[in-house]
Structures are given as structure tokens and as C-alpha cells.
C-alpha positions in Angstrom: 0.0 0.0 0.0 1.9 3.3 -0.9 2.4 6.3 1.1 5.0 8.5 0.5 6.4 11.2 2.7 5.6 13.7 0.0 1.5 12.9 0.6 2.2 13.7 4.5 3.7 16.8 3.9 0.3 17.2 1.4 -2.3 16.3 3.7 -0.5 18.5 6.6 -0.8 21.4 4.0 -3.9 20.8 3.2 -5.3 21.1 6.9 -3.2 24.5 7.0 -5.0 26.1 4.3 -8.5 24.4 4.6 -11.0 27.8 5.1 -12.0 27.8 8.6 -15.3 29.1 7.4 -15.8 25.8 5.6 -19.5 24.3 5.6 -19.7 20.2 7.4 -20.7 18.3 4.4 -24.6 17.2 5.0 -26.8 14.6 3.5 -28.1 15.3 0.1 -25.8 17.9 -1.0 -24.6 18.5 -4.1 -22.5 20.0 -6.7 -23.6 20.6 -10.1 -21.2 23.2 -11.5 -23.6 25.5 -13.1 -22.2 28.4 -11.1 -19.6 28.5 -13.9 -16.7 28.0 -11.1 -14.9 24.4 -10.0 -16.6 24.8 -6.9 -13.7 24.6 -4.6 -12.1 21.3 -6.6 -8.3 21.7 -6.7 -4.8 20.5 -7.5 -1.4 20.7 -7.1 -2.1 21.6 -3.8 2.0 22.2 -2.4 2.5 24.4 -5.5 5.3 21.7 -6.6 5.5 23.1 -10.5 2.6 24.7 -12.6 -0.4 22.5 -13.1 -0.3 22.5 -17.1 -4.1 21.9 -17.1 -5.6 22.3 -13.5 -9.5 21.6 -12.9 -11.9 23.9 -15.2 -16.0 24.3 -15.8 -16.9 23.6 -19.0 -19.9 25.4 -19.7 -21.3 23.0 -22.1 -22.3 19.2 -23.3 -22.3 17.8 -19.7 -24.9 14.4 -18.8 -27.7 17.3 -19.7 -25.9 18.5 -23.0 -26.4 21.6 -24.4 -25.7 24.2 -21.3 -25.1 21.6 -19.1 -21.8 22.7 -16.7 -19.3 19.7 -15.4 -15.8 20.1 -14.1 -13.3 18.9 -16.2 -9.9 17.2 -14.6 -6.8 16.7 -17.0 -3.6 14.3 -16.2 -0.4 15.0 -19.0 1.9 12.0 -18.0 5.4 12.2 -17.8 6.4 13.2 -14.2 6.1 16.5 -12.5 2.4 18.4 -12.0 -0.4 16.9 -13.5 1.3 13.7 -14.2 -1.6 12.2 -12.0 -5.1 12.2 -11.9 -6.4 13.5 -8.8 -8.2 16.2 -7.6 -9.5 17.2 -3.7 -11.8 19.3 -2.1 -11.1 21.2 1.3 -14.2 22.9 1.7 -18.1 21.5 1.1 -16.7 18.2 1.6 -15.2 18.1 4.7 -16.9 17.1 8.2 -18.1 14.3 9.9 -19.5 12.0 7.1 -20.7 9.9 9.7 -22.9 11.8 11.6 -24.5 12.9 8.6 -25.6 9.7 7.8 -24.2 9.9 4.3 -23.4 6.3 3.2 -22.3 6.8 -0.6 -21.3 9.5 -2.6 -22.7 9.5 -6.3 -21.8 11.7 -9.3 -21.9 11.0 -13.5 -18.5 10.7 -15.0 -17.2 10.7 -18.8 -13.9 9.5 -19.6 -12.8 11.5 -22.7 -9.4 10.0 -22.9 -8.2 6.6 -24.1 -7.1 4.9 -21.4 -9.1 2.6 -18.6 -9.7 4.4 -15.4 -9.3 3.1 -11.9 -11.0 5.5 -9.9 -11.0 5.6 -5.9 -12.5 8.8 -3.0 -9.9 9.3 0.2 -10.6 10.7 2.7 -8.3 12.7 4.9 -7.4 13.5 8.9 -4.5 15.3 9.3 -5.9 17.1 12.2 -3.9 20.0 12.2 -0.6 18.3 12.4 1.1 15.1 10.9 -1.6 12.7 8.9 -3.3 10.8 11.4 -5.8 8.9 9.6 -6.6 8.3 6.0 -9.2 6.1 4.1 -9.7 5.1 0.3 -12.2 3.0 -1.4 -11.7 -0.3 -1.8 -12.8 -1.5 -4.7 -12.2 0.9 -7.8 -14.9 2.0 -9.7 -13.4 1.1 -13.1 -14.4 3.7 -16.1 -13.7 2.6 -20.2 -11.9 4.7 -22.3 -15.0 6.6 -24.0 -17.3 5.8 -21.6 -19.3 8.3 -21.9 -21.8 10.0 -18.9 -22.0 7.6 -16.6 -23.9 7.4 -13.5 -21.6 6.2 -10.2 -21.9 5.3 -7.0 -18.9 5.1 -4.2 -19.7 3.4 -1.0 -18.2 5.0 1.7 -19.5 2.7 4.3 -16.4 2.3 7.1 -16.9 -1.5 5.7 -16.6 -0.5 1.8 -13.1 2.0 3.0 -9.3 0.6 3.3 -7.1 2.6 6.2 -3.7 4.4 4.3 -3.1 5.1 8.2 -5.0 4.8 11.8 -8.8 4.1 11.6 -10.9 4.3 8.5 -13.8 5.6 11.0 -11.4 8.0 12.4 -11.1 9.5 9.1 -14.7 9.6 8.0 -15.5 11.9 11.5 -12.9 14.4 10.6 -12.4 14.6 7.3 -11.1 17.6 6.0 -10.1 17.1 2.6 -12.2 14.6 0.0 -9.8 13.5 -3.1 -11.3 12.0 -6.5 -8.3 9.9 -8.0 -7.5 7.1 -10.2 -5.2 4.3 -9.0 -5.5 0.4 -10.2 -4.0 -0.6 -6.9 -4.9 0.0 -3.7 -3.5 3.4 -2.2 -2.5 6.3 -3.0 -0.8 8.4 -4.9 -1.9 6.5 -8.1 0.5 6.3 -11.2 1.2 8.7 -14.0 -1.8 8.8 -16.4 -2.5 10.6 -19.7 -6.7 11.4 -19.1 -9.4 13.4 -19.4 -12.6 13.0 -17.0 -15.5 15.0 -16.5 -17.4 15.1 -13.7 -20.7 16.4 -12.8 -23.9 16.1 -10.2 -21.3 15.0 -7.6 -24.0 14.0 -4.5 -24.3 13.0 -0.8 -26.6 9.8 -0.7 -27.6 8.1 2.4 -26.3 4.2 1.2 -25.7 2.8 -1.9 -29.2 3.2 -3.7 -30.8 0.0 -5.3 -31.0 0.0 -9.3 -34.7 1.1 -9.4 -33.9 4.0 -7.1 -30.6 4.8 -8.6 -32.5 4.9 -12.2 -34.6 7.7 -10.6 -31.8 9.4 -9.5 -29.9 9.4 -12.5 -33.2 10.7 -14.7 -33.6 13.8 -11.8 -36.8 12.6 -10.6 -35.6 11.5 -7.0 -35.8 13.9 -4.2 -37.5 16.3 -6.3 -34.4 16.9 -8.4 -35.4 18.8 -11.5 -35.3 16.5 -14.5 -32.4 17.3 -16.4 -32.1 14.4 -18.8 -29.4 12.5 -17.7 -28.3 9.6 -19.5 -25.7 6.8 -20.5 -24.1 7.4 -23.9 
């Protein structure tokens, strides 16, 4: 399981320069980009080199098409920034997962580029000092080359989560950063990658839905969602 000294000195950064204005992530919430702004997704968080193509809203042709806003992450290869694919949150996605009863997190994703993608959530407890605890999924969700919009659930369950470091429940109650990444194997940081992903409708659900109630969801009908179209290319 990899975990370089370079991600501690990461996550402790990241607690340092997490907003201490930043909203506990709650049940149901959910990031759909049509602000026109990443929505507090980031990168190359220590500042290590330029990121050649860091996070951006596109304003167009997401799971809704035509004026449909998704973020769109970019990995170049090679080595340096943006040799990875990997982005993190440090604000509406940090909190106690657990006492919000949020049990999965769903969102659509498109994978523009050609290459298979592994993709895993992480969640992070550096608590103001060295890492303390971390947590990644399991089981990778595993998106085609041209996949387009797809709908995809992540359990985050303390029983669907692997422990980087101390306790995956630990990490769950004080999370204050919430990576998206792609890594065949188990851990993180996952390899260099040449890949584009977008991402949209990125949601707090309560447990994994079953595929009648996840059908609803994915059309905008659940929860009294506006209906926005959303389908599988």
C-alpha cells in the first residue's frame, strides 16, 4: 500500500489552508457546477510546479448537453504536475461523514481520454498536524476509455473503506479534505496517467441506492431533483 512522505507533507498542508469558514458536508448535497466555477475542486495543492491543465467548468455538453456545466480534470503523464489524476476538495466536503448519515457519494463521470480508469474517493485526517488517519475505497470504480456519462456510485460505508493510516472511522468523522483519484491498486498516490474525466452532479446519498432507485436518480426525478435528462451514452 503506498504512502510516501511527499503525501504527508500534502495532507498537513492541506489542513493548513483548509478555510475555517468551511460548511460540514450534509446529507443530500450536491455539486452541479452551473455556477460557472470548479466549486472549490483543486490540485497541485503544495504548489510543486505549474499545473499544465488544472481543474476547469466547462460550460457546455455535460450528462444534460447543451448548457449543461461539469468540471473537467486533465492528467499530461510524464512526471512532475499533473502527471496524476487526482483532484481534492477542502471545503463542502469536509466534516463528519458519519454523523451525517451519508453512506455513498454519487456523481456522472465521462472519460474522454483513451485509457481505462481506476477511480477511488480518500478521505483525509491530518488534524492540524502530521496525517493521522486516511481512508480510500476499496474496490475501484473502473471507467472505459469513451465511456461516456455515466452514473456512479462510491460506497463509503467504514466497511466498503481501506485505512492508508490509523482508523478508517477516524477518518470519516474528521475529514477535512475529499480526493477523487485514479489508482489500479490499492493506495495512494496512483500512477502517471494521460486522461481526461469530466465530472458532474457530484452528490451526498444516504447508502448505496438499489438500481430502481438509482434509475430515478440518474433521470432527476428523486428527491424532487429537476429533470435534467441525464443519461448513459
Amino acid at each position: 500500500m503506498k504512502f510516501p512522505h511527499a503525501l504527508a507533507a500534502a495532507v498537513l498542508l492541506s489542513a493548513l489552508v483548509r478555510p475555517d469558514s468551511a460548511a460540514a458536508v450534509t446529507l443530500g448535497q450536491k455539486d452541479t457546477f452551473e455556477d460557472g466555477t470548479t466549486q472549490g475542486w483543486l490540485v497541485n495543492l503544495l504548489g510543486m510546479g505549474q499545473h499544465p491543465a488544472p481543474p476547469v467548468n466547462v460550460p457546455s455538453g455535460g450528462p444534460g448537453g447543451a448548457d449543461d456545466n461539469y468540471l473537467l480534470l486533465s492528467a499530461v503523464g510524464g512526471v512532475g504536475a499533473g502527471s496524476r489524476l487526482t483532484v481534492l476538495n477542502l471545503a463542502q466536503w469536509t466534516g463528519d461523514f458519519v454523523a451525517a448519515g451519508i453512506g455513498a457519494i454519487a456523481m456522472q463521470l465521462n472519460n474522454f481520454g483513451s485509457t481505462e480508469l481506476a477511480l477511488r474517493l480518500l478521505f483525509e485526517d491530518p488534524m492540524g498536524g502530521p496525517p493521522n488517519n486516511l481512508a480510500f475505497s476499496t474496490e475501484a470504480v473502473i471507467l472505459p476509455a469513451g465511456s461516456g456519462w455515466t452514473d456512479v456510485v462510491f460506497p463509503i460505508a467504514p466497511d466498503d473503506l481501506s485505512a492508508g493510516l490509523g482508523s478508517v472511522l477516524a477518518a470519516l468523522s474528521g475529514t477535512t479534505a475529499m480526493r477523487l483519484f485514479h489508482s489500479p491498486a490499492l493506495g495512494f498516490p496512483g500512477p502517471e496517467v494521460v486522461a481526461q474525466l469530466g465530472v458532474d452532479d457530484i452528490e451526498a446519498l444516504a447508502a448505496v441506492p438499489e438500481p430502481t432507485t438509482l434509475a430515478l436518480w440518474a433521470s432527476g426525478l428523486l428527491l424532487g431533483f429537476a429533470p435534467r435528462a441525464l443519461r448513459r451514452r
